[in-house]
C-alpha positions in Angstrom: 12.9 140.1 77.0 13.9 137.7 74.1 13.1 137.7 70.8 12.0 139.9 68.0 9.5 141.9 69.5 9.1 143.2 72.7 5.2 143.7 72.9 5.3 145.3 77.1 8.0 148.1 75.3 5.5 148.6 72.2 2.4 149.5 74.3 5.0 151.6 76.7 5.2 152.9 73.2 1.8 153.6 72.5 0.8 154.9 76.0 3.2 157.4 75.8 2.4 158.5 71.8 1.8 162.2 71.6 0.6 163.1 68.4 1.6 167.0 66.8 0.3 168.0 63.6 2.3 165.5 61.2 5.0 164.0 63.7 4.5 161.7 66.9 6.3 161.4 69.9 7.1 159.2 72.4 9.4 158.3 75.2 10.3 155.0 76.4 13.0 153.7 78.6 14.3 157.3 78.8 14.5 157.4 74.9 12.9 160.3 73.5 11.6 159.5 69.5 10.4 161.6 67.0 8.3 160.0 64.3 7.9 162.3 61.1 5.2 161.8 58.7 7.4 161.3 56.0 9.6 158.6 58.3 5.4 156.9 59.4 4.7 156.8 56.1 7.5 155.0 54.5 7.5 152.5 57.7 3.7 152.1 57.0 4.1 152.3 52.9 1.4 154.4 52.4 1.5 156.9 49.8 0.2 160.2 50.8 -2.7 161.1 47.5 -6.0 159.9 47.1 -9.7 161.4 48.3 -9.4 163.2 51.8 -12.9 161.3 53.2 -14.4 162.4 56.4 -17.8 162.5 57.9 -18.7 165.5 56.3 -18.0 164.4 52.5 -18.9 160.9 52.3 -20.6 161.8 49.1 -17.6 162.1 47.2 -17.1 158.8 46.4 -19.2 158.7 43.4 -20.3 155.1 42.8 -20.0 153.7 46.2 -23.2 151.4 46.7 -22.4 150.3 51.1 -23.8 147.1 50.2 -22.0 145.2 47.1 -19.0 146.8 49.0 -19.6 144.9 52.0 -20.2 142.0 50.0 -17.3 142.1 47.9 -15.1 142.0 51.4 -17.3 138.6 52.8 -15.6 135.7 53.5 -18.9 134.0 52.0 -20.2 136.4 49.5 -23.3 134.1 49.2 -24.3 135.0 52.8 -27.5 137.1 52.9 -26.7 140.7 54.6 -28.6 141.6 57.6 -26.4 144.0 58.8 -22.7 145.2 58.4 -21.1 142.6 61.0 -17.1 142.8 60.8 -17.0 138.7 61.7 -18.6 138.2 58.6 -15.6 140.1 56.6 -12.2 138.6 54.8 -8.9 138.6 57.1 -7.6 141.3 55.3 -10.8 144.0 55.4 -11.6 143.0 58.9 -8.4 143.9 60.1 -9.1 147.0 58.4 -12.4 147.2 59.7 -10.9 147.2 63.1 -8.1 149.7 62.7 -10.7 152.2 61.7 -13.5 151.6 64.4 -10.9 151.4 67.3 -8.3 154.2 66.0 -8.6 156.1 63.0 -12.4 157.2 64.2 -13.2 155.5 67.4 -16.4 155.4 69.1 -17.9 154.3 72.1 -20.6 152.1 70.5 -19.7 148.9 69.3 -17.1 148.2 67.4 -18.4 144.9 65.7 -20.7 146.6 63.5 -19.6 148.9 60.5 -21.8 151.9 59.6 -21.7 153.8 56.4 -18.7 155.5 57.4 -16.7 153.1 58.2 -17.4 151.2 54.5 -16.5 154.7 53.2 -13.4 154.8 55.1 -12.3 150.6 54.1 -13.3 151.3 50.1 -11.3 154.3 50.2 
């Protein structure tokens, strides 16, 4: 191992990630780590406020038209939308886009195309 990261010790990491209520765990390299939420969120700099969104209260985003959102995040904004494609998307909201189709509410469709959800979920 050399260098700044050690990506085979991150997904050791990850594999082992047990998540409790607000804190994580893992154990790697017989190193036992607690994660806290306050200790995630600082390391992640995200502040804890804002609308809880979920599947069942999508409509509380008031305002939120799923298509001049998706639009506004296109690479290309003059590109005619046939469907929510996450190639299409900015660096920035694609990575996004990804972090919540494969973790924050995965599903074992395809990943490469948003659905209303999901737009919730990235405008929020």
């Amino acid at each position: 191992m050399s260098g700044n990261t050690y990506p085979d010790l991150v997904k050791v990491f990850y594999t082992n990630l047990l998540i409790d209520g607000e804190n994580m765990y893992s154990h790697v390299k017989g190193v036992d780590m607690e994660i806290t939420f306050v200790v995630s969120t600082t390391i992640i700099r995200l502040k804890y406020s804002g609308i809880r969104i979920n599947k069942g209260n999508i409509g509380v985003v008031e305002d939120f038209n799923k298509i001049q959102f998706y639009v506004s995040c296109l690479k290309n904004p003059h590109l005619r939308v046939n469907g929510f494609s996450v190639g299409a998307l900015k660096l920035n909201e694609r990575i996004i886009a990804f972090i919540v189709t494969w973790m924050l509410t995965p599903r074992g469709i395809n990943h490469v195309f948003l659905i209303e959800e999901d737009l919730v979920l990235i405008y929020a």
